[in-house]
Backbone as a ProteinNet text record, in pm:
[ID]
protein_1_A
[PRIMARY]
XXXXXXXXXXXXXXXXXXXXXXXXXXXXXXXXXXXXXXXXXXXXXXXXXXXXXXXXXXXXXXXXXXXXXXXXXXXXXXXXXXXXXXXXXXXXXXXXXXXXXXXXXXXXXXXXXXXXXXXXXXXXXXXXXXXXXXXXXXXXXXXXXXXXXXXXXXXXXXXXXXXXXXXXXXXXXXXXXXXXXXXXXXXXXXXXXXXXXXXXXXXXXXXXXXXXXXXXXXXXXXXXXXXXXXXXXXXXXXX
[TERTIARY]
-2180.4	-2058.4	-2088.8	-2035.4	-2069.8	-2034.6	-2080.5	-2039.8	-1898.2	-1882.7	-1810.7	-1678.5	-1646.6	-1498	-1523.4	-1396.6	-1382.1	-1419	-1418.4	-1455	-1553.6	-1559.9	-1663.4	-1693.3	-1600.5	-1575.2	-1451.1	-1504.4	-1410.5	-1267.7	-1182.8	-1055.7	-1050.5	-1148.2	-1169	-1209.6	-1281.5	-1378.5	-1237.7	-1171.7	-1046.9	-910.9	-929.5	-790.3	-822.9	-951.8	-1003.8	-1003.3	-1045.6	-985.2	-924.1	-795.6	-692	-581.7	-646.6	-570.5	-673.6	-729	-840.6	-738.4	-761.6	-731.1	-513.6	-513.9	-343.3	-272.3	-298	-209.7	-211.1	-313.1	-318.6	-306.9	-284.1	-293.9	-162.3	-68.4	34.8	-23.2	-51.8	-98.8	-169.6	-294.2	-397	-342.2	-243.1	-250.4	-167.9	-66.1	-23.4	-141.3	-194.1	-315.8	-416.5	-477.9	-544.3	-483	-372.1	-286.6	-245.6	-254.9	-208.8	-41.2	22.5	172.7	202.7	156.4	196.3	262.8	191	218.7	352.9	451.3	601.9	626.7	620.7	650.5	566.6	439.8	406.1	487	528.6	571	760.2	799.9	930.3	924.3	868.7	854.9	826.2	718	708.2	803.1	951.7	1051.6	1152.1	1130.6	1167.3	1181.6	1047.9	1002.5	1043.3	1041	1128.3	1223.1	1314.2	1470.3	1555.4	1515.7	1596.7	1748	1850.2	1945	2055.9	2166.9	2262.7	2223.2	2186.3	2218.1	2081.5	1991.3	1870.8	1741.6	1660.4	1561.5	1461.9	1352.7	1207.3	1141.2	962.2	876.4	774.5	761.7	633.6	476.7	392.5	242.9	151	111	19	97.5	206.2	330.3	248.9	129.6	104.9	203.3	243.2	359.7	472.7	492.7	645.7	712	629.1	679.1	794.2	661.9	755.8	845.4	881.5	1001.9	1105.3	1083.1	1196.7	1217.4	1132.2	1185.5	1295.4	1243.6	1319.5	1474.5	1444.6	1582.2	1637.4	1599	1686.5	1735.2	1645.1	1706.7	1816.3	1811.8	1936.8	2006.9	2086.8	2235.4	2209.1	2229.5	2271.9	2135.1	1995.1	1945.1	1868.1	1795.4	1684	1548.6	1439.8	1291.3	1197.7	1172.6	1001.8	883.2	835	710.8	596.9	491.4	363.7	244	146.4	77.6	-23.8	-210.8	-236.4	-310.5	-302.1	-323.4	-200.3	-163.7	-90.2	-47.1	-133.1	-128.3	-49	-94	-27.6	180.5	169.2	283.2	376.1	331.1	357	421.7	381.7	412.8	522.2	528.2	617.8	791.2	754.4	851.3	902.9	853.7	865.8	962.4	903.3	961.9	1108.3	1126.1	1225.4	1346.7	1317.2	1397.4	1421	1355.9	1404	1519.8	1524.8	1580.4	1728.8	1738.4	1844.7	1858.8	1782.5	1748.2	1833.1	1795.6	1851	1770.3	1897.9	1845.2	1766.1	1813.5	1812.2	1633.8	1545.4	1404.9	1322.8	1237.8	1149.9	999.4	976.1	819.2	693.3	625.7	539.3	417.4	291.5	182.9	142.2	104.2	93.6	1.1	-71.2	-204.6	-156	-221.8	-171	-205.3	-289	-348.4	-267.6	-200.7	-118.5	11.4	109.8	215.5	300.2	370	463.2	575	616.7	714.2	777	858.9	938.1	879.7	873.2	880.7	1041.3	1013.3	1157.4	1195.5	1130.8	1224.2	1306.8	1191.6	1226.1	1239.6	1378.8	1383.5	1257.1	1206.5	1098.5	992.1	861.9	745	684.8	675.4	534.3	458.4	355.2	217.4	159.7	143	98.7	-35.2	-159	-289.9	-323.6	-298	-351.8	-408.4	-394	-421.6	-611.5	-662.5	-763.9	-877.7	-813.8	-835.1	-819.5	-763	-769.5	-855.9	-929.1	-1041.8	-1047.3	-930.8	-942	-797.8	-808.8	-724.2	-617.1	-708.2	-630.5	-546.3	-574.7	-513.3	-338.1	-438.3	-270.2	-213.8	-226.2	-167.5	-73.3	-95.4	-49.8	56.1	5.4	81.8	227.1	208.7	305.7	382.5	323.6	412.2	499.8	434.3	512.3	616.7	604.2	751.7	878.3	816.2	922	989.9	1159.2	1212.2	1233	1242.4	1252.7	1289.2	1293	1266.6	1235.7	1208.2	1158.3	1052.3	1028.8	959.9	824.8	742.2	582.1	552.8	513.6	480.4	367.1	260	131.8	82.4	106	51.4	-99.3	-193.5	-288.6	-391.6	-531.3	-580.9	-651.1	-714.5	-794.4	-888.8	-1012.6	-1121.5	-1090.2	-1087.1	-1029.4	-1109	-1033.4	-1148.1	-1147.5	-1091.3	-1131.8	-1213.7	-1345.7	-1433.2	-1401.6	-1291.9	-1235.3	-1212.5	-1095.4	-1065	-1148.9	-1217.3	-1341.8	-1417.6	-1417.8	-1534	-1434.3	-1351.8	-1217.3	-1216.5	-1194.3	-1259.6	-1346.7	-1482.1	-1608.3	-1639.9	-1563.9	-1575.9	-1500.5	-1403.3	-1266.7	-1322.2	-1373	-1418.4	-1471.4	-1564.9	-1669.6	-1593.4	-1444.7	-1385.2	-1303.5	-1259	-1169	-1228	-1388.7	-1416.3	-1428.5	-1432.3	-1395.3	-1291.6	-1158.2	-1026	-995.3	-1088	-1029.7	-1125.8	-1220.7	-1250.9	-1200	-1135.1	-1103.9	-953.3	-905	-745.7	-837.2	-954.3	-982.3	-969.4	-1051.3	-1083.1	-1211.6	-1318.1	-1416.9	-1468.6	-1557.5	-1601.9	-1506.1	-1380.9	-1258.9	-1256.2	-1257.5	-1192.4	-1332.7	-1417.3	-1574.7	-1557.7	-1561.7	-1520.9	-1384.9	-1326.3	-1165	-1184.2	-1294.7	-1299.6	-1443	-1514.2	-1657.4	-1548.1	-1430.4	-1363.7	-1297	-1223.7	-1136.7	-1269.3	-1375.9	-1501.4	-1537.3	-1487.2	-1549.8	-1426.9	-1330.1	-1218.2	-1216.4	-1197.4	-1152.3	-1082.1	-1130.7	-1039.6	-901.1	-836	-660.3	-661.9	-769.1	-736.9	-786.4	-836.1	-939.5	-737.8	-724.8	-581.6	-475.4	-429.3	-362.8	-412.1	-551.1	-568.3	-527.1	-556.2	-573.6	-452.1	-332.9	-196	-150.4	-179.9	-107.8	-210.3	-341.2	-355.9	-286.4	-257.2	-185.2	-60.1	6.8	114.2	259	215	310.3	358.2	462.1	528	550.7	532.6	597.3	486.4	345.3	251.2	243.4	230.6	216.7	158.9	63.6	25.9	68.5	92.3	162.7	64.4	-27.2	-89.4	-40.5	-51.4	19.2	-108.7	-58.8	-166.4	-288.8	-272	-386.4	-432.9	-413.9	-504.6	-583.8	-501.3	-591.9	-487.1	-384.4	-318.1	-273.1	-250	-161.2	-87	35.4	143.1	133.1	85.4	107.3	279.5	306.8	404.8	401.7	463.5	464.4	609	660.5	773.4	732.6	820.1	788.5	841	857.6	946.5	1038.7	1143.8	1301	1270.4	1284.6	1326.6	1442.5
483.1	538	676.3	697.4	850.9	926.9	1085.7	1212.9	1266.2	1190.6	1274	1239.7	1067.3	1026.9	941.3	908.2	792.2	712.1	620	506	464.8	328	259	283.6	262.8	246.9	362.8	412.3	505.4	481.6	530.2	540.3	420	477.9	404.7	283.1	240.2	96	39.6	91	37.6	30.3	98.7	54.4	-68.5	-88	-163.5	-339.5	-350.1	-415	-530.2	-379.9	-448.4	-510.1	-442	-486.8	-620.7	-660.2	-795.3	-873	-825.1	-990.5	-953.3	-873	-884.5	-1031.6	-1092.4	-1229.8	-1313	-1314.5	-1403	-1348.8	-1221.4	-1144.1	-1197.5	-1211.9	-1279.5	-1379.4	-1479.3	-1619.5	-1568.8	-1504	-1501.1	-1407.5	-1341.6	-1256.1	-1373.5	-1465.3	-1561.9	-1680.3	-1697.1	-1744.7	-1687.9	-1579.6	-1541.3	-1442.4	-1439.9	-1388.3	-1515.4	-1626.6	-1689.3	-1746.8	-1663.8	-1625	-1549.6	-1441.5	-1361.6	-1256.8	-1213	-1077.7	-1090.7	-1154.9	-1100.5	-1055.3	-1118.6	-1069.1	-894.9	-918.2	-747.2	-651.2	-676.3	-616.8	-556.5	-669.2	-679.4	-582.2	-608	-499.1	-378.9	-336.6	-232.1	-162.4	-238.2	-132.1	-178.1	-219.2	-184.5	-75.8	-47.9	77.6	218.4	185.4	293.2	372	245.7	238.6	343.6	238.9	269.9	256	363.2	363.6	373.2	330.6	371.5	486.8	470.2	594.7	668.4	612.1	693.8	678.9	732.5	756.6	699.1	628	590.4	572.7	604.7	543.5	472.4	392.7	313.9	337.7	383.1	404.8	293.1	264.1	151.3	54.5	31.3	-61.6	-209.1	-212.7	-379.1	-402.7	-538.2	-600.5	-594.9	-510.3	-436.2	-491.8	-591.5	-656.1	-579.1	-431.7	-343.1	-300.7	-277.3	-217.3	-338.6	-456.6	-546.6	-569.9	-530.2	-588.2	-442.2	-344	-214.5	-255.7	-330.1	-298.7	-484.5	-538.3	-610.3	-605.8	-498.9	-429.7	-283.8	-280.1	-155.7	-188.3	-140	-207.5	37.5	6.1	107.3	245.3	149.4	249	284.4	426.8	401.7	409.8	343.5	315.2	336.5	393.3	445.9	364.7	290.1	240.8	277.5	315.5	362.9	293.3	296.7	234.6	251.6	333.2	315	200.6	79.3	-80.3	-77.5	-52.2	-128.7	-246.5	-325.1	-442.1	-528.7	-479.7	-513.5	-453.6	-370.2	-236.8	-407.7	-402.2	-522.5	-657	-700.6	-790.7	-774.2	-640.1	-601.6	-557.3	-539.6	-455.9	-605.4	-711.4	-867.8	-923.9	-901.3	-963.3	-945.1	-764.2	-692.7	-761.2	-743.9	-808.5	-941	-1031.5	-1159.3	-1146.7	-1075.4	-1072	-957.2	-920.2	-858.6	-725.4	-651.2	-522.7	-421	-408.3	-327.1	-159.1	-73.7	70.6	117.7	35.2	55.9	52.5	40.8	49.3	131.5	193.4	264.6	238.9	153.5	139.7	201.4	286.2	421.7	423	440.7	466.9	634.4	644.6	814.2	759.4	911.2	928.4	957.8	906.7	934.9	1070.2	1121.6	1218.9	1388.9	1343.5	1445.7	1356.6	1379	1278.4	1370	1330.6	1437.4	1432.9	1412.1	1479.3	1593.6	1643.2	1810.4	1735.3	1852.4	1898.5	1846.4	1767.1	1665.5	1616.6	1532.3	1444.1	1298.5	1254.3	1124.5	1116.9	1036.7	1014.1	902.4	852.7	773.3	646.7	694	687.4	546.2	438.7	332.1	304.9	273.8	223.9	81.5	-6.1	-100.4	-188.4	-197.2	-227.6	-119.9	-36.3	57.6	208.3	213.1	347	361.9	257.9	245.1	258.7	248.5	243.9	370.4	475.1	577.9	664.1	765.5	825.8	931.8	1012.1	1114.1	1086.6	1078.3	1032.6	1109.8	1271.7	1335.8	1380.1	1423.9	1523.9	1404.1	1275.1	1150.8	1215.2	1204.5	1247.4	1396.5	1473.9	1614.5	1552.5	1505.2	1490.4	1447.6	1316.7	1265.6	1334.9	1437.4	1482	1593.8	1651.1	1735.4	1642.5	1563.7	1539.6	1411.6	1413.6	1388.4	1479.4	1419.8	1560.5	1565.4	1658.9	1696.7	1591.3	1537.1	1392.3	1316.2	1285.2	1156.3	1134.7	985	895.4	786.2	830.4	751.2	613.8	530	401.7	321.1	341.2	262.4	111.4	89.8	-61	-100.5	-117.5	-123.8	-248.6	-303.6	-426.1	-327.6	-344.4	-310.2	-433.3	-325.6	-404.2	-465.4	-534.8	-546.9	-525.9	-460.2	-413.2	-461.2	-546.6	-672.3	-756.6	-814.8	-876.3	-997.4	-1094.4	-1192.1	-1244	-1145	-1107.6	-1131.6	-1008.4	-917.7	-1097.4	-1155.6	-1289.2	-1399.7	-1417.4	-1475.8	-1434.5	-1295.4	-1212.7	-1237.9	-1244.6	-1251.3	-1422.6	-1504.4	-1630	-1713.5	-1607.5	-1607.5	-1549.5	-1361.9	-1339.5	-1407.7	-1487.5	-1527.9	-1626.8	-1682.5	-1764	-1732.5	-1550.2	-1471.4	-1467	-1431.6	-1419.7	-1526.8	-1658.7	-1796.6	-1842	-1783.6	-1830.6	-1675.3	-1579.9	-1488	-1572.4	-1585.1	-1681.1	-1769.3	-1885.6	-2000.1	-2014	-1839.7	-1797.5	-1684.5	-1683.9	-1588.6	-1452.5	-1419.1	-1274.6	-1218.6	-1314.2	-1289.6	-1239.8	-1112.2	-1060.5	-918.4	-958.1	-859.1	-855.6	-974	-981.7	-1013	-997.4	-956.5	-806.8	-709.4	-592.2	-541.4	-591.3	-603	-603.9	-713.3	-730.5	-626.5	-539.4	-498.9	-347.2	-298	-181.9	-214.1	-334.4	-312.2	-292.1	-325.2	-252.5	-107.8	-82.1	70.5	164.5	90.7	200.4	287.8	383.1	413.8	362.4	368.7	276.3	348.1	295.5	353.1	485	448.9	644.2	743	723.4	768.3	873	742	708.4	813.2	797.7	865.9	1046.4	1072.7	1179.4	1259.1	1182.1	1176.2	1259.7	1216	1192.4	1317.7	1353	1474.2	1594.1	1624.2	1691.5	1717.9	1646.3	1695.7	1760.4	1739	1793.3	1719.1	1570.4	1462.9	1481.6	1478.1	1429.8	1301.4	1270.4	1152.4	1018.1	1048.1	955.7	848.5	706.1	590.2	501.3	389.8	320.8	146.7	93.3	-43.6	-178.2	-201.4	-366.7	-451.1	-538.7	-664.3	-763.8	-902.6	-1030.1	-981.8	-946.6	-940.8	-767.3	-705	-557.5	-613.4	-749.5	-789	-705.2	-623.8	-518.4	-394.9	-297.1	-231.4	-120	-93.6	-14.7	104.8	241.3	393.5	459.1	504.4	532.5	747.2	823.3	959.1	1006.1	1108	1195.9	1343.6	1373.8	1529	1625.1	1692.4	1797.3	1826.6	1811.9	1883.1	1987.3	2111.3	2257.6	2281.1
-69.9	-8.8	47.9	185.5	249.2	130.1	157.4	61.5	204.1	273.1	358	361.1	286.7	290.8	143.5	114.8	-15.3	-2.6	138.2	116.4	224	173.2	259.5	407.5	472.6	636.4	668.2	774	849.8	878.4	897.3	919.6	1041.7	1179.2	1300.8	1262.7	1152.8	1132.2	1055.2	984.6	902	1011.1	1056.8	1207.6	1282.7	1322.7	1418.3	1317.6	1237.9	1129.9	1135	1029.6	1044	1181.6	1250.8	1419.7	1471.1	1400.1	1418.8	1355.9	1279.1	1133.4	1130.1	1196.9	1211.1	1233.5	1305	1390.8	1226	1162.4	1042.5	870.9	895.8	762	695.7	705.2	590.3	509.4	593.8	558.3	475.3	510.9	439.6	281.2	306.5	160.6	83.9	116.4	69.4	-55.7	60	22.6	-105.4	-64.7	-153.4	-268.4	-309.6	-418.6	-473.8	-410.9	-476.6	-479.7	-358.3	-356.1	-463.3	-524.6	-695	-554.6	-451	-370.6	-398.3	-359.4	-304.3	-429.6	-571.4	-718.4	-751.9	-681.9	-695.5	-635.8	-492.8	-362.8	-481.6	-503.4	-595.1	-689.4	-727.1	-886.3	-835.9	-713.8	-699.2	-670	-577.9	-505.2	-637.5	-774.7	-843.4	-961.1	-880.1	-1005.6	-877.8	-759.3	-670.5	-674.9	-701.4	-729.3	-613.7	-530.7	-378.2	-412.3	-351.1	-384.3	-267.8	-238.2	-149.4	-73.6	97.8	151.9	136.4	29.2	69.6	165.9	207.6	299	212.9	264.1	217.8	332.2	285.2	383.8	314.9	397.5	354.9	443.4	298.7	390.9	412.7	537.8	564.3	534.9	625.1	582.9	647	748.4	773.9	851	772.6	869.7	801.5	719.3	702.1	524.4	466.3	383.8	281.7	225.9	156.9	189.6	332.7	434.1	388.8	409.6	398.8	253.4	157.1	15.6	-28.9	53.9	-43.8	103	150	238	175.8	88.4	18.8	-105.4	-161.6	-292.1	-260.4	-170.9	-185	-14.2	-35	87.8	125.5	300.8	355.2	315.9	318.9	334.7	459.5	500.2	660.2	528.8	622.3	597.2	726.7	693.5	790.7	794	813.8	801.7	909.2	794	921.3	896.4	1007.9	984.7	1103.8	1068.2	1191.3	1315.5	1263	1364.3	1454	1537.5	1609.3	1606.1	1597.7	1590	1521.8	1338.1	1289.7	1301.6	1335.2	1386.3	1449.8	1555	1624.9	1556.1	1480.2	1406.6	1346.8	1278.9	1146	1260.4	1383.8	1454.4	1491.1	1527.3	1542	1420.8	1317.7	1213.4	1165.1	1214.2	1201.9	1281.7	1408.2	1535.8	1503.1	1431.1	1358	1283.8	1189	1057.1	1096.1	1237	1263	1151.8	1161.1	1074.6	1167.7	1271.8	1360.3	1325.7	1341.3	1317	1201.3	1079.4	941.5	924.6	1034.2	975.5	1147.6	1101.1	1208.1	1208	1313.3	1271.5	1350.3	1301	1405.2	1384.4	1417.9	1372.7	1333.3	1238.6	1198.1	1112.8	1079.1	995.3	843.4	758.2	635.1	558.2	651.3	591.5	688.6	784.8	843.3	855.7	751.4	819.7	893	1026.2	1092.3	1045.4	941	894.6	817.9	843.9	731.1	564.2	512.5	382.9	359	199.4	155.4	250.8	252.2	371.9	286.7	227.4	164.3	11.6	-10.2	-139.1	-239.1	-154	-237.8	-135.4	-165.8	-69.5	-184.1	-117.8	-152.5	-61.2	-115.1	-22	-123.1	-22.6	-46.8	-50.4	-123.8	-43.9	44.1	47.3	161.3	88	-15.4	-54.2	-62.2	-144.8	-113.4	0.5	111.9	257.5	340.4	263.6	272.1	265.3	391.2	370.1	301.6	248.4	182.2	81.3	16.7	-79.2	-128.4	-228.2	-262.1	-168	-73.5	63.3	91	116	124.5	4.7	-120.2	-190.3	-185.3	-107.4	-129.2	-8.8	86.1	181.2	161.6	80.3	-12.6	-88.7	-176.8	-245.2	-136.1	-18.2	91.6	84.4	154.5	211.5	156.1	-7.4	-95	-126	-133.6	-178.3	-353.6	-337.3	-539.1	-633.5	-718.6	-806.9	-750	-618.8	-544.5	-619.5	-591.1	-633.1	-592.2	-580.3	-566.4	-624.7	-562.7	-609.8	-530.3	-532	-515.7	-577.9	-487.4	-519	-510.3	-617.6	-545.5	-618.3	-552.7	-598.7	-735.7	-862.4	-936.6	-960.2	-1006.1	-1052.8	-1188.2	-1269	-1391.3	-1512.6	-1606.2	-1682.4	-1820	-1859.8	-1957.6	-1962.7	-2043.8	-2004.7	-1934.2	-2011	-1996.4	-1848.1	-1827.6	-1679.6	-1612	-1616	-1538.9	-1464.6	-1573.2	-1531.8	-1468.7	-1454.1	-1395	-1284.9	-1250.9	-1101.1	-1022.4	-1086.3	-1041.5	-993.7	-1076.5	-956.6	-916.7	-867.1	-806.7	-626	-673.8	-572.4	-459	-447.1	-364.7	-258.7	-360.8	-304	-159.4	-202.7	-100.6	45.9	56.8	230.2	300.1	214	255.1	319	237.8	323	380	407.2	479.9	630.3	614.2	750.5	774.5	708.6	729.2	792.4	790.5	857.1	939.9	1010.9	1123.4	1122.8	939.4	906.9	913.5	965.6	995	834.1	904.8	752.2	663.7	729.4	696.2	558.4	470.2	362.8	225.1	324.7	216.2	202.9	270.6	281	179.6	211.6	125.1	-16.9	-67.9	-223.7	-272.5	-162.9	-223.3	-220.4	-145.1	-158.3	-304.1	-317.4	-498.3	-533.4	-554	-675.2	-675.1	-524.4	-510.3	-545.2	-575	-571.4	-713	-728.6	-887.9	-968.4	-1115.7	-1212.5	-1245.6	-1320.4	-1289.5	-1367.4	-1424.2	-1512.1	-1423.4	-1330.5	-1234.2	-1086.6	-1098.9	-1015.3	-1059.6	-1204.6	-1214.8	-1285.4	-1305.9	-1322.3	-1157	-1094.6	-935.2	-942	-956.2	-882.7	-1009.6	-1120.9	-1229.8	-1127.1	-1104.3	-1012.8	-922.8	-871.5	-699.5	-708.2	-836.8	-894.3	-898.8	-958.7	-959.3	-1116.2	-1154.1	-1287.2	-1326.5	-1456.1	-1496.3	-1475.8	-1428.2	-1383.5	-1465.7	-1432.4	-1500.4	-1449.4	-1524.3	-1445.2	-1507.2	-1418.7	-1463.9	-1429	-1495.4	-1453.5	-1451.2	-1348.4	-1324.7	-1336.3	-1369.5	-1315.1	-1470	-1586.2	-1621.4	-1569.7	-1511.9	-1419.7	-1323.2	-1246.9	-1102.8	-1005.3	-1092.5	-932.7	-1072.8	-992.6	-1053.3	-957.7	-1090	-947.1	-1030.1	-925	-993.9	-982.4	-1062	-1043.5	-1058.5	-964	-1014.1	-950.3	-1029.3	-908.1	-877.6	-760.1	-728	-849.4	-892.1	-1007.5	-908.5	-986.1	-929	-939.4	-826	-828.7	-937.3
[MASK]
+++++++++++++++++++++++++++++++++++++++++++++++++++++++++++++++++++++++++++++++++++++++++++++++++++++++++++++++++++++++++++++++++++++++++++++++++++++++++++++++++++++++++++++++++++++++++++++++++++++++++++++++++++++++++++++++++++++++++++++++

């Protein structure tokens, strides 16, 4: 791994990507989760707890999934979703215009690591699969905590390596199976890449020392599936 970013591939090699394997990426996460995703995606904007009237964004929203689950768990809220593929942007702005969303969602491409928005802006920020993919991590993190406003609320969704032996070997020849049907839905070598990043990512203690640094309260980390995902949870401190 460079000394110069977190991860594997550049921001540019990770945009270019996911704007490849966009037209088929639902299917394919359907697929290779097993269908468990919408139950992760669920729980996560449950541990949010989007409320009447409040503001959220979603980082590396894809094709919007988290945007539409936190806008079916709470009535009368706006949602931001960013994301920098276009492509996928495209899809999620598609899906929207289906489902007669109207104003109630905004979908933009912005950098996660400069987001343009004010200081407090949003009552509560998730990211989905995407944090990992992030070239500088902590910095997303500060960013995040900018422009939550005071008790807002953090929720990361992300794949883990699993760290039970049991598991761990349940994983390992499970894996080999994933860049198979990421080709066999026209991911090329997208989704070999995809499973050699969950190995490279940090383990969750790793995650949430991460996130009490940056100056989050209340940090937790929640495994799902066994610890084949887990959701971080932190808030800003109320002034």
């Amino acid at each position: 791994m460079s000394r110069e970013r977190d991860t594997l591939i550049s921001a540019a090699e990770n945009r270019a990507m996911f704007d490849r394997i966009a037209r088929n990426y639902d299917a394919a996460n359907r697929a290779i989760s097993l269908g468990l995703d919408r139950g992760w995606r669920r729980r996560t904007v449950e541990l949010l707890k989007p409320f009447r009237g409040g503001r959220y964004l979603d980082i590396g929203t894809g094709t919007g999934d988290l945007v539409f689950e936190i806008l079916a768990q709470s009535a009368n809220v706006l949602v931001d979703g960013i994301d920098p593929a276009e492509k996928m942007l495209a899809i999620a702005r598609a899906k929207a215009s289906g489902k007669g969303i109207g104003d109630a969602v905004n979908f933009f491409a912005a950098d996660a690591l400069d987001l343009p928005m004010e200081h407090d802006t949003y009552d509560g920020i998730v990211t989905g699969f995407c944090f990992r993919n992030i070239e500088r991590r902590q910095r997303a993190l500060e960013e995040m905590l900018r422009v939550l406003k005071p008790g807002g609320m953090l929720a990361i969704l992300e794949a883990a390596y699993p760290s039970k032996p049991l598991v761990r070997l349940g994983y390992r020849l499970y894996a080999p199976l994933v860049p198979l049907i990421g080709r066999l839905l026209g991911g090329g070598s997208a989704y070999r890449y995809l499973m050699d990043s969950i190995e490279d990512f940090p383990r969750p203690e790793n995650v949430t020392d991460m996130m009490v640094a940056t100056g989050f309260s209340h940090v937790a980390c929640r495994p799902l599936t066994l610890g084949a995902v887990c959701i971080f949870t932190g808030k800003k401190q109320s002034r």
